[in-house]
C-alpha positions in Angstrom: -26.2 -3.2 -38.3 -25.8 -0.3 -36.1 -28.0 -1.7 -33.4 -25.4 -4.1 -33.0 -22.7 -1.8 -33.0 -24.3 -0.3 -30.3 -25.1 -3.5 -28.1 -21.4 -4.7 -28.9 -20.0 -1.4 -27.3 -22.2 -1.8 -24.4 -21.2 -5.3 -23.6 -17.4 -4.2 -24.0 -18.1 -1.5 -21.4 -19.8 -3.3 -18.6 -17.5 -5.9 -18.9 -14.7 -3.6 -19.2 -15.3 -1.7 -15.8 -16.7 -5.0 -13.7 -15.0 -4.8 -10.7 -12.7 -7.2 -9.7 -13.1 -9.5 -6.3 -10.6 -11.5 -6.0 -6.8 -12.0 -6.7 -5.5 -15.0 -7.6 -7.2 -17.5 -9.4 -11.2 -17.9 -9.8 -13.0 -18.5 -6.7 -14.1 -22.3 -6.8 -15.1 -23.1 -3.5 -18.4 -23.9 -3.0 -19.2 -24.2 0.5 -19.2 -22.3 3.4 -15.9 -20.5 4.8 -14.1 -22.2 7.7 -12.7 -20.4 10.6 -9.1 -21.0 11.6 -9.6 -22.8 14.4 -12.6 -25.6 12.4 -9.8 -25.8 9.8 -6.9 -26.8 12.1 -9.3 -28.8 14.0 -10.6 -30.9 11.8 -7.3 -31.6 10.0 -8.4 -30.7 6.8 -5.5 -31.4 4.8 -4.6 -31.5 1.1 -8.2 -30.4 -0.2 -9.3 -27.0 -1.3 -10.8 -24.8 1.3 -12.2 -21.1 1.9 -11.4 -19.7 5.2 -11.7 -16.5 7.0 -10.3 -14.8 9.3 -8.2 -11.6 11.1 -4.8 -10.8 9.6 -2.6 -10.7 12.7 0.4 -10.0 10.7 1.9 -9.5 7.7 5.7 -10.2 6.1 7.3 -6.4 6.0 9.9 -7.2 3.6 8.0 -8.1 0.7 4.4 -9.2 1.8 5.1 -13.0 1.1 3.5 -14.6 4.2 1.0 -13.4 6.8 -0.6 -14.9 9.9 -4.2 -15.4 10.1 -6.1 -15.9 13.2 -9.4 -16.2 14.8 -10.5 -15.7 18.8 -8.5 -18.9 19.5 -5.5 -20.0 17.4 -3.1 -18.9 14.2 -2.2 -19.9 11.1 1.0 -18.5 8.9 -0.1 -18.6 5.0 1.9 -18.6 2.1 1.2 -17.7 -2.1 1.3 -20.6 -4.6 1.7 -17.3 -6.9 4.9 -15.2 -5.8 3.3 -12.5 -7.7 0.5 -12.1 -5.1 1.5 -10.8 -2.0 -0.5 -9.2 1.4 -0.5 -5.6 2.0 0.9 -4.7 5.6 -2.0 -1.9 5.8 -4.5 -5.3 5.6 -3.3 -6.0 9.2 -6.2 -6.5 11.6 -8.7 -6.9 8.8 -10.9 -9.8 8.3 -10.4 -11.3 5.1 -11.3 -14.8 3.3 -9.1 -17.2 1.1 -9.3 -20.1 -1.3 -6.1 -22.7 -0.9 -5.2 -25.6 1.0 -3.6 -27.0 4.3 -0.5 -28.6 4.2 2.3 -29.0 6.5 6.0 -28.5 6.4 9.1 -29.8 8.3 11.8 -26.9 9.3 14.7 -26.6 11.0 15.3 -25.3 14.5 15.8 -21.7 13.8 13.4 -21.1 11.1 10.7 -22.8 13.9 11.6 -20.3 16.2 11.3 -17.6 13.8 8.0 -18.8 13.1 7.1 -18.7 17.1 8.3 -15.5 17.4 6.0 -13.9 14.3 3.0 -15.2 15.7 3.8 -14.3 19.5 4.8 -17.8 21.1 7.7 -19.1 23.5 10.4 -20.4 21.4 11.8 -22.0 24.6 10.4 -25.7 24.2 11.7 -25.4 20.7 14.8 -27.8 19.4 15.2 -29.5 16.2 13.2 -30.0 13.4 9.2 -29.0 13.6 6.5 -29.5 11.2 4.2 -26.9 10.9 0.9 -26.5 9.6 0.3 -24.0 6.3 -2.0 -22.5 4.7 -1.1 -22.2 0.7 -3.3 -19.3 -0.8 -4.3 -19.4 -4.2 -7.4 -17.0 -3.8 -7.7 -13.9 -2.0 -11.2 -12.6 -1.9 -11.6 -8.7 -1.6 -15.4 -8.4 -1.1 -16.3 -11.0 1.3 
């Protein structure tokens, strides 16, 4: 009986102090993490994805978007969770996520906004715009 006292309290304390790598919800993803640039290229819409990349930057009101990017385009990302949000200090830190790509249609202004966060003319801009986004529902912290 003590013996398995003993294992009892040794399974609660490894399990206890397991360190956590991810936020969000379990990693699911099986397959190999896109880059930015394979994901916007090959259109991959609607269907769970792991990407990676640099975190070019990062909402400073409340952390409830950021931009990720690789050596040749961008992508602004959003939280299904509003719980979960991106540190600014993660800026310029390659990071991977679980979610999906989907796009959005937005007005004039918040289009321009948009340009403007990830460093483009806003000049050719006027009317509506769909965009493309990234909906995170994993971040992964040791990849």
């Amino acid at each position: 009986m003590k013996s398995l006292l003993i294992v009892l309290i040794v399974i609660c304390f490894f399990s206890c102090t397991e360190k956590k790598t991810f936020l969000g919800k379990q990693p699911s993803y099986e397959g190999n993490a896109l880059t930015v640039s394979e994901l916007l290229n090959k259109k991959i819409k609607q269907t769970h994805i792991r990407i990676t990349g640099t975190i070019y930057e990062v909402c400073k009101a409340e952390g409830c978007w950021f931009i990720l990017q690789d050596k040749e385009q961008k992508l602004r990302c959003i939280f299904d969770n509003p719980s979960i949000t991106m540190n600014v200090s993660n800026k310029n830190k390659r990071m991977s996520f679980e979610g999906i790509l989907t796009d959005e249609i937005v007005d004039e202004s918040t289009a321009r906004e948009y340009a403007q966060q990830v460093g483009e003319s806003t000049t050719d801009i006027s009317g509506k715009k769909r965009i493309q986004l990234f909906v995170v529902s994993t971040i992964l912290l040791d990849e």
